[in-house]
C-alpha positions as CSV (number, residue, x, y, z in Angstrom):
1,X,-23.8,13.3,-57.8
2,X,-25.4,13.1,-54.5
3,X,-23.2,15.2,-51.9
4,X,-23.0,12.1,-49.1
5,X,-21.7,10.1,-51.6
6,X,-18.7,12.5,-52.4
7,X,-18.5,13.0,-48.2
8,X,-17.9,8.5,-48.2
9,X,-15.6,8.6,-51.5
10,X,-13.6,11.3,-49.9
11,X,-13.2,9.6,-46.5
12,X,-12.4,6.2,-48.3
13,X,-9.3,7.8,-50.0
14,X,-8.3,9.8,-47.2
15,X,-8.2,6.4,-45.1
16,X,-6.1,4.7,-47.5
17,X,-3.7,7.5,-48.1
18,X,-3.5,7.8,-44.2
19,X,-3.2,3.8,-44.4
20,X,-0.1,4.2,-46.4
21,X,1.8,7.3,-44.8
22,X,1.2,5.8,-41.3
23,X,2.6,2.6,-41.8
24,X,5.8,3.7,-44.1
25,X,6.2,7.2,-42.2
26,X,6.8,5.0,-39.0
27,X,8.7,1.9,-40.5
28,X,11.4,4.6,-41.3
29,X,11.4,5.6,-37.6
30,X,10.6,2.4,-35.4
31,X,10.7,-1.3,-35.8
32,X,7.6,-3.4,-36.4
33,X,8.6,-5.1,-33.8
34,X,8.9,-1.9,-31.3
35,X,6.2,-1.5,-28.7
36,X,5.6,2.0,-29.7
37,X,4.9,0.8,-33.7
38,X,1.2,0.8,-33.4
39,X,0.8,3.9,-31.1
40,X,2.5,6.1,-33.2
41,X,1.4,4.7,-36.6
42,X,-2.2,5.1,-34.6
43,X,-1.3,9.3,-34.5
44,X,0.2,9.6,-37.8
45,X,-3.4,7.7,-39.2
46,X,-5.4,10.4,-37.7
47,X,-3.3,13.8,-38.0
48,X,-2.9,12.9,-41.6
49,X,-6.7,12.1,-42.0
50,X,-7.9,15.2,-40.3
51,X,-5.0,17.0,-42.5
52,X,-6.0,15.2,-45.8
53,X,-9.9,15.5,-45.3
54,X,-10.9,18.9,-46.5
55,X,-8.9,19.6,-49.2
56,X,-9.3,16.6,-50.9
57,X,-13.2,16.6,-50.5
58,X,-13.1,20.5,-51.4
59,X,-11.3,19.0,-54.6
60,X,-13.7,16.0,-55.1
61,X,-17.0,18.6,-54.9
62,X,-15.5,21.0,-57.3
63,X,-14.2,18.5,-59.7
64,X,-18.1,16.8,-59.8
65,X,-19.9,20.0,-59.7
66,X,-22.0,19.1,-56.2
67,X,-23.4,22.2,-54.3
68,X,-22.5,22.1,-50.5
69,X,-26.1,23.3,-49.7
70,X,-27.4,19.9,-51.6
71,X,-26.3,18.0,-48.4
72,X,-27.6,20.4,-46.2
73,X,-31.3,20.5,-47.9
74,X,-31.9,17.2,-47.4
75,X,-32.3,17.3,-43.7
């Protein structure tokens, strides 16, 4: 499996399991209705994505065998 390809499936899961932590991890603090709901759902989305990111594609290359250096060679 092609490296970039593992790079896109990794992001796409990230995003959804950033999706669903933002939007439950704030409910249980704010209202929907609160003006602050979107801002801080907003920086829960990203700390968890930059948090999530890396592990989970470290996981994803070692699970599918794909040599980091693949994506670099291509260039």
């Amino acid at each position: 499996m092609n490296y970039n390809i593992v790079v896109i499936i990794s992001v796409v899961i990230c995003a959804i399991i950033s999706m669903l932590i933002s939007y439950y991890g704030v409910l249980l603090l704010l209202d929907e209705n609160s003006g602050l709901f979107k801002m801080a759902q907003l920086i829960v989305a990203i700390v968890s994505m930059t948090t999530f990111y890396a592990p989970i594609k470290h996981l994803l290359l070692k699970y599918m065998d794909v040599d980091e250096s693949e994506g670099e060679s291509e260039k």
